[in-house]
N, CA, C and O atoms as a Tinker XYZ file with bonds, in Angstrom:
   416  protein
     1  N     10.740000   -2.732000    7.466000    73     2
     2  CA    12.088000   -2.327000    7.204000    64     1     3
     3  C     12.242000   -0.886000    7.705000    63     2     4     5
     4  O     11.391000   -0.103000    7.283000    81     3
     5  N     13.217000   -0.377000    8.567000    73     3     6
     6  CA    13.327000    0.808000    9.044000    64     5     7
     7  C     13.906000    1.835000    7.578000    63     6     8     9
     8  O     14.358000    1.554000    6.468000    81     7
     9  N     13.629000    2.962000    8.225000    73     7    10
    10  CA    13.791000    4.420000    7.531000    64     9    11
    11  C     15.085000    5.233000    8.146000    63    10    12    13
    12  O     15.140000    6.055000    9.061000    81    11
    13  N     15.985000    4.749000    7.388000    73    11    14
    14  CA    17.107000    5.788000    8.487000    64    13    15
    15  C     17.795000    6.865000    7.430000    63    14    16    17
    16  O     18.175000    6.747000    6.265000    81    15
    17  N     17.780000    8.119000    8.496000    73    15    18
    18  CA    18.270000    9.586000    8.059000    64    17    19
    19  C     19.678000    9.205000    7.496000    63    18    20    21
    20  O     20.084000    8.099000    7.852000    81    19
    21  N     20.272000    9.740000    6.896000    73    19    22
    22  CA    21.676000    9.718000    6.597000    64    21    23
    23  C     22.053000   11.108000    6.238000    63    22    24    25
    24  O     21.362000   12.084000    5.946000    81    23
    25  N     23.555000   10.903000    6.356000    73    23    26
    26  CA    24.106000   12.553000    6.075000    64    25    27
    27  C     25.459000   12.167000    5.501000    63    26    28    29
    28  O     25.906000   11.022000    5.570000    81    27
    29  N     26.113000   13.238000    4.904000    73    27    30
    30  CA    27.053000   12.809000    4.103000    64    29    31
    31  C     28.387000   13.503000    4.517000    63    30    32    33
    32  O     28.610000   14.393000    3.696000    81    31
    33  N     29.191000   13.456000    5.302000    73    31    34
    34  CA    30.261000   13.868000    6.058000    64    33    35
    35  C     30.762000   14.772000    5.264000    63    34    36    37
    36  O     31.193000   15.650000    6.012000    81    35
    37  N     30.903000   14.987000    4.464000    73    35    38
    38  CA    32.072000   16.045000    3.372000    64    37    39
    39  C     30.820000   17.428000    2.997000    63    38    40    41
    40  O     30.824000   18.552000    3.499000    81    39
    41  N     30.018000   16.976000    2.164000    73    39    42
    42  CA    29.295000   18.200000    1.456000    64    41    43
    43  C     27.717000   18.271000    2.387000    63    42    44    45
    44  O     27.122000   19.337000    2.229000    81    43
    45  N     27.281000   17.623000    2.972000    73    43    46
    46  CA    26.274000   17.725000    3.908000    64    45    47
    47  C     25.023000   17.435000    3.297000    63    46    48    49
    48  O     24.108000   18.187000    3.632000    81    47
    49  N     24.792000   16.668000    2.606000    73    47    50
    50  CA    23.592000   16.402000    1.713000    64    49    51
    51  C     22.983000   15.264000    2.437000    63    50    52    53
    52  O     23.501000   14.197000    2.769000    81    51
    53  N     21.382000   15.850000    2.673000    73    51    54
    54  CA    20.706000   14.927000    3.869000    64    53    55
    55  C     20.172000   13.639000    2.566000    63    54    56    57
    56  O     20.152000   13.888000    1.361000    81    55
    57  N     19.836000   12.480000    3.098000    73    55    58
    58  CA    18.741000   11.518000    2.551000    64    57    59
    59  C     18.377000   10.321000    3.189000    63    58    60    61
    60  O     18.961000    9.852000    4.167000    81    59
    61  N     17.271000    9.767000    2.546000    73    59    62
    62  CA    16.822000    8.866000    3.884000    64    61    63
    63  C     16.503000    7.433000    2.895000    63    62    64    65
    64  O     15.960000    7.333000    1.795000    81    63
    65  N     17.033000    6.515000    3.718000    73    63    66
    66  CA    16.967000    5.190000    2.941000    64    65    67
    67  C     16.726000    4.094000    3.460000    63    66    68    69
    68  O     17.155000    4.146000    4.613000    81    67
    69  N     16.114000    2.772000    3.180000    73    67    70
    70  CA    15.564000    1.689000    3.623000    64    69    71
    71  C     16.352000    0.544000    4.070000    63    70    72    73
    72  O     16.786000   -0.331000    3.321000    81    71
    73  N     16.477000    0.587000    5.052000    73    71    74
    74  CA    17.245000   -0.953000    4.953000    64    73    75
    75  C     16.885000   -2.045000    5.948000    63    74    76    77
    76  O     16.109000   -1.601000    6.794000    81    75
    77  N     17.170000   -3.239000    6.116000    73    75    78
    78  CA    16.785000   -3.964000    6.487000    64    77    79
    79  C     17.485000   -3.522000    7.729000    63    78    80    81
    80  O     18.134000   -2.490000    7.566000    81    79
    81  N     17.526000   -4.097000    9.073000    73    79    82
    82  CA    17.946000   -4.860000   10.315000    64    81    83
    83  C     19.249000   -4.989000    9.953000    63    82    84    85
    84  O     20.048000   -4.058000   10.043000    81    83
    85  N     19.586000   -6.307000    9.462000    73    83    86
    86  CA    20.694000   -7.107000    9.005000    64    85    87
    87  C     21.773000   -5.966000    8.065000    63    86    88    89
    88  O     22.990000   -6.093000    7.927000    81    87
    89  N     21.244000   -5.301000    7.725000    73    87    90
    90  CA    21.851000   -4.765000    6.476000    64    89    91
    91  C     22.337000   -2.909000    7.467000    63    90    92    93
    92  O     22.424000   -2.080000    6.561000    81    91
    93  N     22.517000   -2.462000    8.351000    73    91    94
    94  CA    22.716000   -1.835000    9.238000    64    93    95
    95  C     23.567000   -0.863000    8.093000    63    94    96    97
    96  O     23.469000    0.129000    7.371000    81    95
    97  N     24.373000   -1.844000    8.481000    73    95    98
    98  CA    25.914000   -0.667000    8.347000    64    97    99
    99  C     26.090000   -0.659000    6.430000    63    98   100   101
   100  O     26.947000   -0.028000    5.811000    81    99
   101  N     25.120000   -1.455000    5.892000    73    99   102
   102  CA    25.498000   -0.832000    4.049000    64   101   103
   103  C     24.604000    0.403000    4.081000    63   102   104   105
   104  O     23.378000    0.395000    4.194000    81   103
   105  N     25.472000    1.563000    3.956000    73   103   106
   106  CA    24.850000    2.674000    3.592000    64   105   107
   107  C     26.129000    3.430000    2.395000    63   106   108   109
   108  O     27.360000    3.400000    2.392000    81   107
   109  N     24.944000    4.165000    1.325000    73   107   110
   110  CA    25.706000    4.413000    0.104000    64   109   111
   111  C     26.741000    5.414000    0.489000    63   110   112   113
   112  O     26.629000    6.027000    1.551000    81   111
   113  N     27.753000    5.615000   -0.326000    73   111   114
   114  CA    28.697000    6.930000   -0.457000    64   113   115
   115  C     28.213000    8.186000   -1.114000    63   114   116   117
   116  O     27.468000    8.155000   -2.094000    81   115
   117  N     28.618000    9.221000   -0.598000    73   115   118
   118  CA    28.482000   10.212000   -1.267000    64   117   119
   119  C     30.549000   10.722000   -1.249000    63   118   120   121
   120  O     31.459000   10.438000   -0.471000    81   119
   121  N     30.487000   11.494000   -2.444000    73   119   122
   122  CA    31.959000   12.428000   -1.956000    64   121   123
   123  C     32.799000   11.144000   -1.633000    63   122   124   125
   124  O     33.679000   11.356000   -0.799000    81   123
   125  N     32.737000   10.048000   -2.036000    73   123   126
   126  CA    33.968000    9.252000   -2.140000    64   125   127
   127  C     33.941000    8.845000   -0.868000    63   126   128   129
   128  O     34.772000    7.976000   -0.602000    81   127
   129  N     33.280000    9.183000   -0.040000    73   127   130
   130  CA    33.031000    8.646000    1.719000    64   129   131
   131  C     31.893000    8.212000    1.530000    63   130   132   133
   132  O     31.122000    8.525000    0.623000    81   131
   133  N     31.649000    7.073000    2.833000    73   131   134
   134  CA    30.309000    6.730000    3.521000    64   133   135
   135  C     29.643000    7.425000    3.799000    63   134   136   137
   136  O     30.046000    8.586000    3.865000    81   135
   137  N     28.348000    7.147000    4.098000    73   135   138
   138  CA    27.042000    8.383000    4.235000    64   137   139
   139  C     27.319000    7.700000    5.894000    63   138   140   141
   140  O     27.813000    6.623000    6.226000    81   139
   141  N     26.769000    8.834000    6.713000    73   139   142
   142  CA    26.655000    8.686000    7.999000    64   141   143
   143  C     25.031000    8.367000    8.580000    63   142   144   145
   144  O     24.244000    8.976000    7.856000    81   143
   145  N     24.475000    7.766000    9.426000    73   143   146
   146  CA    23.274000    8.120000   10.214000    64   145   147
   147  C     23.130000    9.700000   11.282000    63   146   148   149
   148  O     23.960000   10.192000   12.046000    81   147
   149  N     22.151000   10.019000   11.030000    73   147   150
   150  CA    21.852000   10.786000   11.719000    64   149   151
   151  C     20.734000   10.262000   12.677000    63   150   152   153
   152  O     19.866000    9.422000   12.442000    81   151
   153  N     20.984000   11.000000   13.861000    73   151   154
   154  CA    19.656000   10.320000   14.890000    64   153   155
   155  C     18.767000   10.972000   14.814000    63   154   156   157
   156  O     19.129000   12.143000   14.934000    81   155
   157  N     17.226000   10.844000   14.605000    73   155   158
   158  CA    15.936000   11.469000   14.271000    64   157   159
   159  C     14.993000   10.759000   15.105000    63   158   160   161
   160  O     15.084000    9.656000   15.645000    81   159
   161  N     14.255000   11.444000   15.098000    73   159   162
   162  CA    13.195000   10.745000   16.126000    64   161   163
   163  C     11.947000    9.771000   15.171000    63   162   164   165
   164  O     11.635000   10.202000   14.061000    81   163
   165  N     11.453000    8.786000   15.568000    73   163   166
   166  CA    10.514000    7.707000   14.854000    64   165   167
   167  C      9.413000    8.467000   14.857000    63   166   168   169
   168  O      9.171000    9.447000   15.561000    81   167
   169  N      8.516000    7.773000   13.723000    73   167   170
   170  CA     7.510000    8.241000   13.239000    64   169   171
   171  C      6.344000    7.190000   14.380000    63   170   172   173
   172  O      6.585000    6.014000   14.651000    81   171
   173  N      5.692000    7.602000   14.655000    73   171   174
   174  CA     4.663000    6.632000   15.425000    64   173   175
   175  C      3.342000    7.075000   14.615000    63   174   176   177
   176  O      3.176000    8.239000   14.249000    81   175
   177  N      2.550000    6.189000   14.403000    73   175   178
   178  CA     1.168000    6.363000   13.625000    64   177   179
   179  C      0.465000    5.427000   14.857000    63   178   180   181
   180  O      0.653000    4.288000   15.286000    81   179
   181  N     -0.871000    7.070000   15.334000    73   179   182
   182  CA    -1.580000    6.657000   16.419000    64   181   183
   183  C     -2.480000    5.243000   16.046000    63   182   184   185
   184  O     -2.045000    4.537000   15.136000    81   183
   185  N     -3.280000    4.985000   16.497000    73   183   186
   186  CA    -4.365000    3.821000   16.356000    64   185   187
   187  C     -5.335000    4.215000   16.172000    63   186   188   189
   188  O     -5.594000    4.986000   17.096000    81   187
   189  N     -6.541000    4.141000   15.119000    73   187   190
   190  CA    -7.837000    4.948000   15.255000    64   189   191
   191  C     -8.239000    5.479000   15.892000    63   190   192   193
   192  O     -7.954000    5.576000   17.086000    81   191
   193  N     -9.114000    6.050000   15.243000    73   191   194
   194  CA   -10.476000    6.780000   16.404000    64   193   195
   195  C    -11.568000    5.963000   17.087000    63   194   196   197
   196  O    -12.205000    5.543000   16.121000    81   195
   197  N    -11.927000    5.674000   17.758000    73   195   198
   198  CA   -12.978000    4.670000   17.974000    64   197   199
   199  C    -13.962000    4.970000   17.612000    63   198   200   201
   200  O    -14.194000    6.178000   17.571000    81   199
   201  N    -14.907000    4.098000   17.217000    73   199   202
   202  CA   -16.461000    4.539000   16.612000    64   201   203
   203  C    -17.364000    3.665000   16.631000    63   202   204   205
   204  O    -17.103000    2.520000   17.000000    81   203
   205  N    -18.824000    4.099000   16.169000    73   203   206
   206  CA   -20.185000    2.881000   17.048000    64   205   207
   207  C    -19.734000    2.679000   15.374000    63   206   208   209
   208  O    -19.340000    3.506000   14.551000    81   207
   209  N    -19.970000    1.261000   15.275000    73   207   210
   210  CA   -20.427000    0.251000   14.305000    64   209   211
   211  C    -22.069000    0.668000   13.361000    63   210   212   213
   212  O    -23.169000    0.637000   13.913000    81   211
   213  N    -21.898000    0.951000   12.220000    73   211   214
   214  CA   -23.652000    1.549000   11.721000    64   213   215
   215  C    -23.967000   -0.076000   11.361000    63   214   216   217
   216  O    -25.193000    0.029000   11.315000    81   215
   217  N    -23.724000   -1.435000   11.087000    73   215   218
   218  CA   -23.989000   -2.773000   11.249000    64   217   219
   219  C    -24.409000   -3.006000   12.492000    63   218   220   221
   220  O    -25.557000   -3.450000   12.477000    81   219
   221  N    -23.927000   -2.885000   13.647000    73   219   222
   222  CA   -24.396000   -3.546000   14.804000    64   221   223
   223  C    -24.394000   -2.825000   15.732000    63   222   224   225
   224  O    -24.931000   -3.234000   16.762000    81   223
   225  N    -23.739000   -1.377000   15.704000    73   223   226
   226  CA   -23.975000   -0.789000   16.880000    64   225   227
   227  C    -23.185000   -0.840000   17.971000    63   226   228   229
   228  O    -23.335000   -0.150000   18.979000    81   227
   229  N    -21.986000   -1.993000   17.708000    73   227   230
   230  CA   -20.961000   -1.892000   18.508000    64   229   231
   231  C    -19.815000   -0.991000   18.636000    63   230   232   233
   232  O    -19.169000   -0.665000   17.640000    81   231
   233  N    -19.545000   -0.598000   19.742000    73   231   234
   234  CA   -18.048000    0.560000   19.890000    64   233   235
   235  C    -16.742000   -0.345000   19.169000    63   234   236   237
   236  O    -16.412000   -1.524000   19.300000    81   235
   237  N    -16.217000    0.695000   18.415000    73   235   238
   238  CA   -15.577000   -0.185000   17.621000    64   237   239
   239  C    -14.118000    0.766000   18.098000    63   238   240   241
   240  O    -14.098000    1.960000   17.799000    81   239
   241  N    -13.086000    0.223000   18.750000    73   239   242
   242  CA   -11.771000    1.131000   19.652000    64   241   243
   243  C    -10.846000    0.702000   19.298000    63   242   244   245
   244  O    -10.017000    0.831000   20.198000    81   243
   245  N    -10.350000    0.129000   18.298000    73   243   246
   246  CA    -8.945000   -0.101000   18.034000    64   245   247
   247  C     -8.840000   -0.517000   16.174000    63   246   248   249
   248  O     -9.783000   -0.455000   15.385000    81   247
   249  N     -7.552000   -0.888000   15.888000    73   247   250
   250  CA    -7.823000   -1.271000   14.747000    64   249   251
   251  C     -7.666000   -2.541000   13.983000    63   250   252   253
   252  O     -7.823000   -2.671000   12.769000    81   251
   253  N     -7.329000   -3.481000   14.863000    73   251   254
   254  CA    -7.446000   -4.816000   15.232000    64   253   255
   255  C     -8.915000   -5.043000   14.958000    63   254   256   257
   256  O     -9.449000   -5.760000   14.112000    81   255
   257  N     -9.482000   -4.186000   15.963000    73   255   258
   258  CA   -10.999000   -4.743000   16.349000    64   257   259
   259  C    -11.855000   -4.558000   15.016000    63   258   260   261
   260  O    -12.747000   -5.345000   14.699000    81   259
   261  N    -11.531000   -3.551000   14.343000    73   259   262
   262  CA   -12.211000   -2.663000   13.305000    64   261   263
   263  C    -11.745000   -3.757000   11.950000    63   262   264   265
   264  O    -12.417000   -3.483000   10.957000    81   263
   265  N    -11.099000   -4.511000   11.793000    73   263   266
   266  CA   -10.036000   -5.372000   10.663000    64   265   267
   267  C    -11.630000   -6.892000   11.105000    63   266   268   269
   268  O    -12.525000   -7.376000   10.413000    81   267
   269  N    -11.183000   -7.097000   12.587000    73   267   270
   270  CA   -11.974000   -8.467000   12.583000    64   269   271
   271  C    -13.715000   -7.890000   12.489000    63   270   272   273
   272  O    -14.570000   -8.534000   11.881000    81   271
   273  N    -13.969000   -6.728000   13.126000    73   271   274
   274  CA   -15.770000   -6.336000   12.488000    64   273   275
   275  C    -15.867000   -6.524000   11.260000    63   274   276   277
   276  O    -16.637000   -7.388000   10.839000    81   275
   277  N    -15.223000   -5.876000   10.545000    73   275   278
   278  CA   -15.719000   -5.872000    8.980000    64   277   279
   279  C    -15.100000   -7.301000    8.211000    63   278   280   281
   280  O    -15.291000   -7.266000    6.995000    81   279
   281  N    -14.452000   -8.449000    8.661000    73   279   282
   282  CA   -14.526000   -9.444000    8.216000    64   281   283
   283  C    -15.817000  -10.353000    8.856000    63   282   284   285
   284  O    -16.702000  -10.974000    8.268000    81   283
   285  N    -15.596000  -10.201000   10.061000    73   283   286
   286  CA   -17.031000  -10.877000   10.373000    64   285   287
   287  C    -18.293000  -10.583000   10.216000    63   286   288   289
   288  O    -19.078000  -11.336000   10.792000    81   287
   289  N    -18.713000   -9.745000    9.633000    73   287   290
   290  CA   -19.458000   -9.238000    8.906000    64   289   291
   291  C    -19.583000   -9.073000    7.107000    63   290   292   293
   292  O    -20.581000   -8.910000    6.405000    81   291
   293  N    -18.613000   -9.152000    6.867000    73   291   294
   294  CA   -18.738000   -9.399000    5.423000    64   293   295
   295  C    -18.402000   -7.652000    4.787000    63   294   296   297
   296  O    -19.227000   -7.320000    3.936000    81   295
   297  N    -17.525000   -6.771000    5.048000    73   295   298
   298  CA   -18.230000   -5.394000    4.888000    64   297   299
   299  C    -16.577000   -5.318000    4.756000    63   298   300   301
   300  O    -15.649000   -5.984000    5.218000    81   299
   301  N    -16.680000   -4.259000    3.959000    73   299   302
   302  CA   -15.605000   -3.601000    2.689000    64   301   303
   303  C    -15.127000   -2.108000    3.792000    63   302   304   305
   304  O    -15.854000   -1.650000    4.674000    81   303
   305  N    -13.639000   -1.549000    3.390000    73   303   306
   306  CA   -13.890000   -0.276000    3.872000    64   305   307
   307  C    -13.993000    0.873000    2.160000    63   306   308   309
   308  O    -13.608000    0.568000    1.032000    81   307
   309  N    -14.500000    1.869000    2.528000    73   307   310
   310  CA   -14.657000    2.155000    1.273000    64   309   311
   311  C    -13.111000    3.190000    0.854000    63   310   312   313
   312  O    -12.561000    4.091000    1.488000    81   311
   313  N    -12.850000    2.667000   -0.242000    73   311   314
   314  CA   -11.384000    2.799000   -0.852000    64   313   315
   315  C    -10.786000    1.658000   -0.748000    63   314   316   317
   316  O     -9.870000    1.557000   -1.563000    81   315
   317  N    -10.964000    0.522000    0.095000    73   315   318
   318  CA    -9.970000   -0.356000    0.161000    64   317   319
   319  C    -10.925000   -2.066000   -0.652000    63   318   320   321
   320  O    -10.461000   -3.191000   -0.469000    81   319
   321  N    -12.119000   -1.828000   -1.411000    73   319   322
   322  CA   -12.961000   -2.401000   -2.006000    64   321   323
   323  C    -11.768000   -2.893000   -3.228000    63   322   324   325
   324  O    -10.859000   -2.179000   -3.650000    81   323
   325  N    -12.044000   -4.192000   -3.606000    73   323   326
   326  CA   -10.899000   -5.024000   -4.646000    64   325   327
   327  C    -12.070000   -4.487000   -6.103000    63   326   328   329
   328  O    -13.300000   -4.428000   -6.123000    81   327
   329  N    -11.354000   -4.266000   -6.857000    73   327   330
   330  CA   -11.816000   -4.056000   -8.110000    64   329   331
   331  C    -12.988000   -4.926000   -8.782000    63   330   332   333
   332  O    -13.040000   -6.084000   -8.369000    81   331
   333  N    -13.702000   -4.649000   -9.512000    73   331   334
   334  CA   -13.918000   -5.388000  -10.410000    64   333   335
   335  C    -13.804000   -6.353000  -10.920000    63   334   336   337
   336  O    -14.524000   -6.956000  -10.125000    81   335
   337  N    -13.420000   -7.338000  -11.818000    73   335   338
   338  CA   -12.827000   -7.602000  -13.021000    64   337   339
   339  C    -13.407000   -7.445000  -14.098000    63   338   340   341
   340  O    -14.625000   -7.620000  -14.120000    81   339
   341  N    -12.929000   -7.188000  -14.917000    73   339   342
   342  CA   -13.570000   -6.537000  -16.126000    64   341   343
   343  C    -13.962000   -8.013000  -17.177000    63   342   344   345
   344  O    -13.104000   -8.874000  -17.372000    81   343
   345  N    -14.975000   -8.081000  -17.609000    73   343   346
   346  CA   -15.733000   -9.190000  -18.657000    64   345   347
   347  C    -15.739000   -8.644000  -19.812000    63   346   348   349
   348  O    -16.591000   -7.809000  -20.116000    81   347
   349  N    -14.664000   -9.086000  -20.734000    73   347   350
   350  CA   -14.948000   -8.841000  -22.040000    64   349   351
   351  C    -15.948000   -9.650000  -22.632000    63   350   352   353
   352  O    -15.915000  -10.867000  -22.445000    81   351
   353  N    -17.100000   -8.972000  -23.529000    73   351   354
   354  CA   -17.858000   -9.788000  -24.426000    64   353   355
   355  C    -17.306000   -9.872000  -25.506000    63   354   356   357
   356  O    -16.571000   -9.121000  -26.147000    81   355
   357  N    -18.008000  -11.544000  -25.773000    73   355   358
   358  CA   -17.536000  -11.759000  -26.929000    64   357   359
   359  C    -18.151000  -10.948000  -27.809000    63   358   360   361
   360  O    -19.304000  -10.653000  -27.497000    81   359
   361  N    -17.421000  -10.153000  -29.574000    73   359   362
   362  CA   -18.568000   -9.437000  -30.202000    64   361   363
   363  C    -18.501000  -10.570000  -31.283000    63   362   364   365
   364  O    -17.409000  -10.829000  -31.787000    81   363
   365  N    -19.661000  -11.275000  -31.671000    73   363   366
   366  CA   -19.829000  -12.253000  -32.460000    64   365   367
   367  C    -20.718000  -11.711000  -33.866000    63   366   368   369
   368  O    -21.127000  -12.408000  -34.794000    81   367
   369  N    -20.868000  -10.141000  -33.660000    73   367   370
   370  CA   -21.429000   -9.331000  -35.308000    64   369   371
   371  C    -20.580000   -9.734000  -36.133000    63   370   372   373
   372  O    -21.185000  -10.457000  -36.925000    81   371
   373  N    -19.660000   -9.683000  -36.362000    73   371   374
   374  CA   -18.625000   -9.779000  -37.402000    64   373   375
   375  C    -18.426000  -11.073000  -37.931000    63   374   376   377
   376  O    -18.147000  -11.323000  -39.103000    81   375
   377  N    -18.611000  -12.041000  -36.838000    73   375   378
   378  CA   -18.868000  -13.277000  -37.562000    64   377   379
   379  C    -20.610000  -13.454000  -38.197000    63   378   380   381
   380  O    -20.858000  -13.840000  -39.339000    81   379
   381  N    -21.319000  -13.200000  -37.502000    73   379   382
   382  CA   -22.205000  -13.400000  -38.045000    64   381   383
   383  C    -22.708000  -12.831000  -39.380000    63   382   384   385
   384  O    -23.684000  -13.257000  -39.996000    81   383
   385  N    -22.014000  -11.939000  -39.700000    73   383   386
   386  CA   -22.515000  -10.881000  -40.781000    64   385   387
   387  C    -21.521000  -11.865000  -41.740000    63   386   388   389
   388  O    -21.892000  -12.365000  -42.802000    81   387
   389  N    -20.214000  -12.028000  -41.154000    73   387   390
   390  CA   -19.701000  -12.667000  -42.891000    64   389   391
   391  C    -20.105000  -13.936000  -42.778000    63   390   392   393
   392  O    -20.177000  -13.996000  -44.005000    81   391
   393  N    -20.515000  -15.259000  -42.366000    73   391   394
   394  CA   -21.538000  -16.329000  -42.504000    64   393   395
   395  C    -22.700000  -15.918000  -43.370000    63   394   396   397
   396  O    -23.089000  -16.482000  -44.393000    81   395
   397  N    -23.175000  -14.875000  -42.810000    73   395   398
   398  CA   -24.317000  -14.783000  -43.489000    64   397   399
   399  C    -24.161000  -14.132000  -45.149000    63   398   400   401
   400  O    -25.163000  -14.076000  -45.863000    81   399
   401  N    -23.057000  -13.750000  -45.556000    73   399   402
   402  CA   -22.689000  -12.736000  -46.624000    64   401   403
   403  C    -22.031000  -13.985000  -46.900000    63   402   404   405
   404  O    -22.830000  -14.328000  -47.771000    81   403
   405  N    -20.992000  -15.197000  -46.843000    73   403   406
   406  CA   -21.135000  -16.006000  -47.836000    64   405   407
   407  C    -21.861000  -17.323000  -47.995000    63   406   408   409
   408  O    -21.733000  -18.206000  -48.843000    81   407
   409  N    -22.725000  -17.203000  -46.860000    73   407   410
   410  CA   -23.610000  -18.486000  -47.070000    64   409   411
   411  C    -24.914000  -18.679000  -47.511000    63   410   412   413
   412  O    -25.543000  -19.700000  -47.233000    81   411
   413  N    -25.474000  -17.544000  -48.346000    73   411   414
   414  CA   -26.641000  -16.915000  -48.542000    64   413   415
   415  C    -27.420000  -18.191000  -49.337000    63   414   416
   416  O    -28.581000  -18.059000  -49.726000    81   415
């Protein structure tokens, strides 16, 4: 979903909001008017760094490539590792202590 600048024709108050494709022209009011677009330049986020593989030793140059190494391999990136789940034990003292306190 794109990121577009907006500006507010009357009092000049910048903000930036999400909208779909389809959804273009709904942009909120400020000052009893429509908010306007402003033209800004896109954000581009480069593509990794390339790097040797410490598993196999392969040059690893994109991030495609780096997504299918570490699935075909079986290998986590670290921060992006799925949690846990946490195992509650059962605590069964409490039963056992009153069984035993009235079944003596």
């Amino acid at each position: 979903m794109p990121l577009y600048e907006i500006n507010c024709p009357c009092c000049g108050k910048r903000d930036e909001v999400f909208r779909a494709v389809r959804d273009y022209n709904d942009l909120p009011e400020c000052c009893g008017l429509k908010m306007v677009r402003v033209l800004s330049a896109p954000q581009v986020m480069p593509d990794i760094q390339g790097y040797k593989s410490m598993q196999t030793g392969e040059w690893i140059g994109s991030r495609s490539t780096h997504k299918k190494h570490l699935k075909q391999h079986g290998l986590i990136e670290v921060g992006n590792e799925q949690p846990k789940p946490v195992v509650k034990k059962k605590d069964d003292s409490i039963k056992r202590e009153l069984v035993r306190h009235f079944y003596k």
